[in-house]
C-alpha positions as CSV (number, residue, x, y, z in Angstrom):
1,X,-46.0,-4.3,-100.9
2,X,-48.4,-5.2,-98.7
3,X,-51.3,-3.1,-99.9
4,X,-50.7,-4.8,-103.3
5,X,-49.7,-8.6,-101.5
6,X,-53.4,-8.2,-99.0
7,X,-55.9,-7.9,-101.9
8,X,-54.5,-10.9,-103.3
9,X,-54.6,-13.0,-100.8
10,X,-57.8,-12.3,-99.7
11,X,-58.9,-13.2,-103.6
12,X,-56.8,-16.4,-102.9
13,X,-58.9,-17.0,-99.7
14,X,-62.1,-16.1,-101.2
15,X,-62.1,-16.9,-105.0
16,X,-59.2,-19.2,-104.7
17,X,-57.5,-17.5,-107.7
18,X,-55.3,-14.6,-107.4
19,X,-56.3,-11.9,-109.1
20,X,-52.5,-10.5,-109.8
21,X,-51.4,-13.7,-111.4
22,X,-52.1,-15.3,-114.6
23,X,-51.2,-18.7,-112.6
24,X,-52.6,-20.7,-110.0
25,X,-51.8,-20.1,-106.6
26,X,-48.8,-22.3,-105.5
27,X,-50.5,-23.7,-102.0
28,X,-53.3,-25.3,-104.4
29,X,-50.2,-27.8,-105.2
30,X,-49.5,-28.3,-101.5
31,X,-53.5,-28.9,-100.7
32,X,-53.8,-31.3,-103.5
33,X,-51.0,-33.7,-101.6
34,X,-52.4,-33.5,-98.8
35,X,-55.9,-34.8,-100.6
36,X,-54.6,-37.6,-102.2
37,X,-52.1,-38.8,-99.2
38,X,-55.6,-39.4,-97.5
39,X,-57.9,-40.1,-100.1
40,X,-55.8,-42.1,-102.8
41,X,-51.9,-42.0,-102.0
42,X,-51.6,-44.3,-104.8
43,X,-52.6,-41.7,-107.3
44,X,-50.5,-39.0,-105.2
45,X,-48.0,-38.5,-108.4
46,X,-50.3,-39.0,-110.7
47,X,-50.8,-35.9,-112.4
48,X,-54.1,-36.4,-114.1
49,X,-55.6,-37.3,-110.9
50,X,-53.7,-33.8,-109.5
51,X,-55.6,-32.2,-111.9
52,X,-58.9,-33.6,-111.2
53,X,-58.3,-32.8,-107.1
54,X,-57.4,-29.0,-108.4
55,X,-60.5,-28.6,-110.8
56,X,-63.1,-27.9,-108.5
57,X,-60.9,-25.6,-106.4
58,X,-59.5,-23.2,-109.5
59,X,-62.3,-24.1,-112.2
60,X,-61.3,-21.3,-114.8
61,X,-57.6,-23.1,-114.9
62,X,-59.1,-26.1,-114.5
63,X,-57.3,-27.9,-117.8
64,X,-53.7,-27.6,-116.4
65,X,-52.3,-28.9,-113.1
66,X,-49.8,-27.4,-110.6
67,X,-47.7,-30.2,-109.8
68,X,-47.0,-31.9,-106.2
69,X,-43.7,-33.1,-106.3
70,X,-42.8,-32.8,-102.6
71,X,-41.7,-35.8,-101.2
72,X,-44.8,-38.2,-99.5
73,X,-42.8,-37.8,-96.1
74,X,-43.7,-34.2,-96.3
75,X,-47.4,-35.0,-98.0
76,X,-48.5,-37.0,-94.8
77,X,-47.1,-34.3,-92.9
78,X,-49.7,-31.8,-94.7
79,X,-52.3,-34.3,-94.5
80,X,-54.6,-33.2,-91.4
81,X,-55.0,-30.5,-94.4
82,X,-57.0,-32.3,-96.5
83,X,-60.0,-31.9,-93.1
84,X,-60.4,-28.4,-94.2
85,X,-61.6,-26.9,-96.8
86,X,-59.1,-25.0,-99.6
87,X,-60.3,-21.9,-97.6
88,X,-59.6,-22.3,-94.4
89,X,-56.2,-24.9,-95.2
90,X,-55.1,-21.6,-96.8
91,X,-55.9,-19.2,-94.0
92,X,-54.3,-22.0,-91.2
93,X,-51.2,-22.4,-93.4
94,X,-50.8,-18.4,-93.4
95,X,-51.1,-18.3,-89.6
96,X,-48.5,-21.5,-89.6
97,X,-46.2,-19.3,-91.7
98,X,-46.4,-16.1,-89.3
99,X,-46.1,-18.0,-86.3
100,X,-42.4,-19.5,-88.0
101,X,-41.5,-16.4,-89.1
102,X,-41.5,-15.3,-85.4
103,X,-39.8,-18.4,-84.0
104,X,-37.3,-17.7,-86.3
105,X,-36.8,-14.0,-85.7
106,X,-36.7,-14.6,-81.6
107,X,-34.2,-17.5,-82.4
108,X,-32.0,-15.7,-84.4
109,X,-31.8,-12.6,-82.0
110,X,-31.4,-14.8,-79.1
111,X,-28.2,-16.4,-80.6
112,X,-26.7,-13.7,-81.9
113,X,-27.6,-11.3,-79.1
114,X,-28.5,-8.5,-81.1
115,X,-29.3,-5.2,-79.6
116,X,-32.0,-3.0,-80.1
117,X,-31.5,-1.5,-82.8
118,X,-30.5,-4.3,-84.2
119,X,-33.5,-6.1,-83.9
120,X,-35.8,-3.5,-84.7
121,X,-33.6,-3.4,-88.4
122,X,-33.9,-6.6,-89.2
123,X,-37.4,-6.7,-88.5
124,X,-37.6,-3.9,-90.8
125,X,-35.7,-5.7,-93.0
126,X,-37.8,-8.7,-93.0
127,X,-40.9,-6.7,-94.1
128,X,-39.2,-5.1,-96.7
129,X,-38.0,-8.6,-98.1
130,X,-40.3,-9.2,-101.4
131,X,-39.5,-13.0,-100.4
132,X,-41.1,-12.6,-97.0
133,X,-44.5,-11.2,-98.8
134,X,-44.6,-13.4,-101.9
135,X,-44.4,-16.5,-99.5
136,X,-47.2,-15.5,-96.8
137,X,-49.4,-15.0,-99.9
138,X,-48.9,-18.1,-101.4
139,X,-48.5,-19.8,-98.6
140,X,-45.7,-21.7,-99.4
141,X,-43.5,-23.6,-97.5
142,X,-40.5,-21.3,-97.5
143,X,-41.2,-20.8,-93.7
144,X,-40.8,-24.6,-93.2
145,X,-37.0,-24.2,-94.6
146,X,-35.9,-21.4,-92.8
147,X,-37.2,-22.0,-89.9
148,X,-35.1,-25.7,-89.7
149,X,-32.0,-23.8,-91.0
150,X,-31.9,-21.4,-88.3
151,X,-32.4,-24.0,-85.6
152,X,-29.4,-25.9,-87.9
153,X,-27.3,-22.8,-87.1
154,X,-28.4,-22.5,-83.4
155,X,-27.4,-26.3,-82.6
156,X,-23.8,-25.5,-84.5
157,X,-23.4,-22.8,-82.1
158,X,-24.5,-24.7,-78.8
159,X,-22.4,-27.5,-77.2
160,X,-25.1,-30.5,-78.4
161,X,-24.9,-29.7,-82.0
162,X,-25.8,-33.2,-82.8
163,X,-29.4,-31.4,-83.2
164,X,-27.9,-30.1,-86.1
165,X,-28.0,-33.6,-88.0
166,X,-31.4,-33.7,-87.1
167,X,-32.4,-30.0,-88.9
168,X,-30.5,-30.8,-91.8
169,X,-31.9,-34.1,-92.3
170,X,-36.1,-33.0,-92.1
171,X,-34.7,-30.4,-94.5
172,X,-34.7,-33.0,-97.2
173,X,-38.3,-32.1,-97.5
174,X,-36.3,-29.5,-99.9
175,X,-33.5,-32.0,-101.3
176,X,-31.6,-29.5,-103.0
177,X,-31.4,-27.2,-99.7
178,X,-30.5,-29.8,-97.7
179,X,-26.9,-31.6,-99.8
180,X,-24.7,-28.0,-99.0
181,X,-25.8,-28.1,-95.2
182,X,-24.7,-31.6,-94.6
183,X,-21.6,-30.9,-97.0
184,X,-20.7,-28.1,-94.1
185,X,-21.3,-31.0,-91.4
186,X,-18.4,-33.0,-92.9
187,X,-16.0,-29.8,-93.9
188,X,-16.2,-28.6,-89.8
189,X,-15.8,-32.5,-89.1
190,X,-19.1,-32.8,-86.8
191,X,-19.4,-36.8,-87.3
192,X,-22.3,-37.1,-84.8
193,X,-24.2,-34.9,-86.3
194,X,-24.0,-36.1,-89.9
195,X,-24.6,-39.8,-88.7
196,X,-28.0,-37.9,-86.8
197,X,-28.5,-36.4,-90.8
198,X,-28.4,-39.8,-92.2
199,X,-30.5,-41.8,-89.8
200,X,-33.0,-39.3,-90.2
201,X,-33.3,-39.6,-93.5
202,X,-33.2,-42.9,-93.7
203,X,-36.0,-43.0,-91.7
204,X,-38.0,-40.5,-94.0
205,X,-37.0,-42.6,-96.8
206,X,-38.6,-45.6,-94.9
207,X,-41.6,-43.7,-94.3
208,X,-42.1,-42.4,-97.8
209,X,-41.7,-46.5,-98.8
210,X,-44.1,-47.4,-96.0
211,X,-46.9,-45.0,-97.7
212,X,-46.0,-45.9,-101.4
213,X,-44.0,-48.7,-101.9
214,X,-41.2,-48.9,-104.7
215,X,-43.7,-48.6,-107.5
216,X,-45.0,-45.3,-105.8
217,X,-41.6,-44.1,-105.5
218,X,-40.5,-44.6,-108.9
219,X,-44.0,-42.9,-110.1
220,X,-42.7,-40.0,-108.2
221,X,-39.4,-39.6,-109.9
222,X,-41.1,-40.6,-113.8
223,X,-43.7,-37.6,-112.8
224,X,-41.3,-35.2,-112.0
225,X,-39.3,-35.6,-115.3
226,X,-42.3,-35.7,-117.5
227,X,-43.3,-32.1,-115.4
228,X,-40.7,-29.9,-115.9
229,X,-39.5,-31.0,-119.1
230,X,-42.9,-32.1,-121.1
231,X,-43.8,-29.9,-124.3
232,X,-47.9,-30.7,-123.7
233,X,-49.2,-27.4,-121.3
234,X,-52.8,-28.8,-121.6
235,X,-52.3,-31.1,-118.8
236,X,-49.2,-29.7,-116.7
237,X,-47.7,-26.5,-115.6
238,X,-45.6,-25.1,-118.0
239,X,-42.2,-25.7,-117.3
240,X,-40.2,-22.9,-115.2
241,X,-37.9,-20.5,-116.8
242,X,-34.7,-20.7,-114.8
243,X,-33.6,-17.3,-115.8
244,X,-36.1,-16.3,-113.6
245,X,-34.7,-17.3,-110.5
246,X,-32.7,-15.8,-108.1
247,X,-29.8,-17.8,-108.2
248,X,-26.3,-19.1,-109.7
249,X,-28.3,-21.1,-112.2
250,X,-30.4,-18.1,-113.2
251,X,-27.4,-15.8,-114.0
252,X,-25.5,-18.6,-116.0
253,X,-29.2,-19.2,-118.2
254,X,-29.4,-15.6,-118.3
255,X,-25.8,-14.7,-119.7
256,X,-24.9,-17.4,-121.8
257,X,-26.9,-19.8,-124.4
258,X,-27.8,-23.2,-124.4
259,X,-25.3,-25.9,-124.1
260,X,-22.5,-23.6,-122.8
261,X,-24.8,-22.3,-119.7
262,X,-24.7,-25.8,-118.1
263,X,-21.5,-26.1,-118.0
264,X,-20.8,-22.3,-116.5
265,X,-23.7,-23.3,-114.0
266,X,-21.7,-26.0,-113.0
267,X,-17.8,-24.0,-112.4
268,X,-20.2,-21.1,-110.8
269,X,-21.8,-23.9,-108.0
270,X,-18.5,-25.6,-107.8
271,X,-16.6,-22.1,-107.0
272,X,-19.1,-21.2,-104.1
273,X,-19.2,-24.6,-102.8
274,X,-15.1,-24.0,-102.8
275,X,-15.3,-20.6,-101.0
276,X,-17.8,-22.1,-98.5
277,X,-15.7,-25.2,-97.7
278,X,-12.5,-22.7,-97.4
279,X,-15.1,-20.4,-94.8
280,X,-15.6,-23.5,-93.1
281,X,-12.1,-24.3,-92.8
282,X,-10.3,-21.1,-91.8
283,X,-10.6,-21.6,-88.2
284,X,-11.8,-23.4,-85.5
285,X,-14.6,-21.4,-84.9
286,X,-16.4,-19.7,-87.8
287,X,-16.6,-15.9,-87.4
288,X,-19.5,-14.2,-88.1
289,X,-18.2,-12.7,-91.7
290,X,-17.6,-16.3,-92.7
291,X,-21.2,-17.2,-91.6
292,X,-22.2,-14.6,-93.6
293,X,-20.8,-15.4,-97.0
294,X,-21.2,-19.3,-96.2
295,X,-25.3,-18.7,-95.7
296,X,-24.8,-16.5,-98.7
297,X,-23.3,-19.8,-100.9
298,X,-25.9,-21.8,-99.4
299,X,-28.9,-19.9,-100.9
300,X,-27.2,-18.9,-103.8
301,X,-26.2,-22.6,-105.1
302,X,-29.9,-24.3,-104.6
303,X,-30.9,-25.3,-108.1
304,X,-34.3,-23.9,-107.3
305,X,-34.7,-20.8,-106.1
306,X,-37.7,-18.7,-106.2
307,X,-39.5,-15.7,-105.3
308,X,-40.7,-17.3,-102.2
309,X,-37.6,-18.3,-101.3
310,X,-36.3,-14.8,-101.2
311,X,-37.1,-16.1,-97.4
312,X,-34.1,-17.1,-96.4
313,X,-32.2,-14.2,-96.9
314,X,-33.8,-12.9,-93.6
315,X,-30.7,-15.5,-91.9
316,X,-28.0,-13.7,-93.9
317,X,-29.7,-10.0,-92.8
318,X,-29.2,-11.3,-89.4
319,X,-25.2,-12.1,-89.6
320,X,-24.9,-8.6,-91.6
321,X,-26.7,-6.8,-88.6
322,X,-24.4,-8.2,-85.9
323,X,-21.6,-7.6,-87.8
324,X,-22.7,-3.8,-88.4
325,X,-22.8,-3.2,-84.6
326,X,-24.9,-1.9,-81.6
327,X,-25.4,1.1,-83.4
328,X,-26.2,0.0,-87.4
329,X,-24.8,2.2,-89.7
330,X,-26.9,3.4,-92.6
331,X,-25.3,2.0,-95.2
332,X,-26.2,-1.4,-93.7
333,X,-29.9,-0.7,-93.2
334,X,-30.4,0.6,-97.0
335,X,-28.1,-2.0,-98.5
336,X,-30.6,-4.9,-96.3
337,X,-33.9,-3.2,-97.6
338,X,-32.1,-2.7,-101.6
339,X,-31.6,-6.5,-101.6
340,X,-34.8,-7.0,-100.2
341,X,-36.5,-5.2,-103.3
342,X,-34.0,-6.6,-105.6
343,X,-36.2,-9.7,-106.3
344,X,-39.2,-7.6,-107.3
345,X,-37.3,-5.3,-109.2
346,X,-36.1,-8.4,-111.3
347,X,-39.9,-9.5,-111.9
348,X,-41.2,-6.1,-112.5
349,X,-38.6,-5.8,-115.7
350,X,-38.0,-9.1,-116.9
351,X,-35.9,-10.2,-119.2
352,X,-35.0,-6.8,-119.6
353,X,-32.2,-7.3,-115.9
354,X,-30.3,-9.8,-115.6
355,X,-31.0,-11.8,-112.5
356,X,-29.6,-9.2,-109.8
357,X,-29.6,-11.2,-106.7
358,X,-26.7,-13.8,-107.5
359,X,-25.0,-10.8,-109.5
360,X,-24.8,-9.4,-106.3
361,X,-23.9,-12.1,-104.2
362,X,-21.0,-13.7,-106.4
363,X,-19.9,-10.1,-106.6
364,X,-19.7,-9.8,-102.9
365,X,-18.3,-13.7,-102.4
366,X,-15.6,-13.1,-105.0
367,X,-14.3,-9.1,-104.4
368,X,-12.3,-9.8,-101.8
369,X,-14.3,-7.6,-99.7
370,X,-14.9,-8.8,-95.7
371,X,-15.7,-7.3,-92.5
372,X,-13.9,-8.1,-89.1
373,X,-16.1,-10.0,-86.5
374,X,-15.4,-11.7,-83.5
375,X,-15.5,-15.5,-83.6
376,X,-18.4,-17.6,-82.8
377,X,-17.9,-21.1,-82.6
């Protein structure tokens, strides 16, 4: 993957248009926030303006834009960005993104104390995770995400896990990532830290007000509905194709036609949310199979959930590791590198699979199948 996933990025760096996509390359969208949060905030939803900021950059798809719908929060956090050029923002935001991925690698060994062998298998595993390479080429913010869910999982496992409010609230940068991990916080009953989760975001929200004001904010949310679901592609990305996702909401568009699919969508997200409140509730102190399916649930029931954020999965990799032992049998390390390829086997053939990562995963949640593991708190 990588001899295919290094030429590209370099044409990104260079050219800044990737010559194995048709499409513009998704940290364009991230540079163009951080433009306008220093140049013209008040235009920072405006998605003719987006354009015009993106123009220049990408001039042969110059006519459409690539949306930046992150919250403003998160654009005045990209802002010292905007001091580069598209360039060199691209090649610091890689470096960002490889120097999370190994926070995140030494955090998670460190808490579950994995062995050798261990480690070196899911480092394996991580560079064998299509995920892992579609987001250092697009340098995307996948990093940002897991990187706050593992330190959410470290401060449940440490006696102050107030500092768990605090990682799930800055994950509201990613709203829909965020709602399941502070629905865990009130399942295991950890008041403090969900007040933390609320404060926080409550002061993000003030923030995001601060830099632009109620008529800003409500610019944000009529931009994001004329985005995705706007029949003009002159002028805006073309909206996604959910079947092409990796998640619950990709197998229900995938199976079953339009109205019914909402509808199963909605049982299939309620069912996991079900198993991973019943994880949560089993015991006083959740063992490592029930971390496993809950992180699982987690990923699985985010209404958007991409090739980049094939990410995550790395936290998941981790639990399934520990679980398989000092010495890993083999059976683990193929199954961790199959799902890691799963995501680009569905891209490769599409429509042709159905989506084959949340096949999996319900299949694994819902079979009844579990592995013993001694309890972690």
């Amino acid at each position: 993957m990588s001899l295919v996933i290094g030429p590209c990025w370099w044409s990104i760096y260079r050219d800044h248009n990737p010559v194995c996509s048709q499409y513009k390359p998704d940290f364009i969208s991230l540079y163009t926030g951080a433009v306008l949060m220093t140049s013209d905030r008040s235009a920072l939803y405006d998605l003719e303006r987006q354009r015009r900021v993106q123009e220049p950059i990408d001039p042969s798809r110059g006519r459409w834009v690539l949306p930046f719908f992150y919250p403003p929060f998160f654009a005045l956090f990209l802002a010292p960005l905007a001091a580069l050029s598209f360039s060199a923002a691209f090649a610091l935001m890689t470096l960002f993104n490889l120097a999370l991925l190994a926070l995140a690698l030494r955090v998670l060994m460190g808490m579950l104390e994995l062995g050798s062998a261990q480690k070196k298998w899911l480092i394996l595993a991580t560079f064998c995770n299509y995920g892992v390479h579609y987001a250092l080429l697009e340098a995307q913010t996948s990093f940002i995400a897991l990187t706050l869910l593992v330190f959410y999982l470290s401060a449940l496992s440490s006696p102050a896990d107030e500092k768990a409010g605090l990682w799930s609230g800055l994950m509201f940068f990613k709203p829909q990532l965020a709602v399941t991990l502070l629905i865990i916080l009130i399942v295991r009953r950890r008041r403090v830290a969900f007040v933390v989760a609320i404060v926080v975001l409550g002061a993000l929200a003030l923030v995001s007000l601060f830099l632009m004001g109620l008529e800003g904010l409500e610019h944000y949310v009529a931009a994001s509905r004329e985005a995705w679901s706007a029949d003009n592609f002159l002028n805006i990305m073309r909206p996604e194709q959910p079947e092409r996702m990796h998640n619950l909401r990709a197998l229900a568009y995938y199976v079953i036609s339009a109205p019914w699919r909402e509808y199963i969508w909605l049982a299939l997200t309620l069912a996991v949310i079900g198993m991973i409140a019943c994880q949560c509730l089993q015991h006083k102190a959740i063992s490592n199979a029930s971390w496993l399916k809950i992180l699982i649930g987690v990923i699985l029931v985010t209404p958007h959930l991409h090739d980049h954020d094939m990410t995550l999965f790395i936290v998941p990799a981790s639990f399934l590791l520990k679980l398989g032992g000092d010495e890993v049998p083999p059976w683990f390390a193929l199954a961790l590198v199959a799902v890691g390829f799963l995501p680009l086997l569905n891209t490769l053939t599409f429509p042709h699979l159905p989506p084959l990562v949340p096949l999996a995963g319900i299949v694994y949640l819902f079979s009844g199948f579990d592995i013993s593991a001694r309890p972690t708190r």
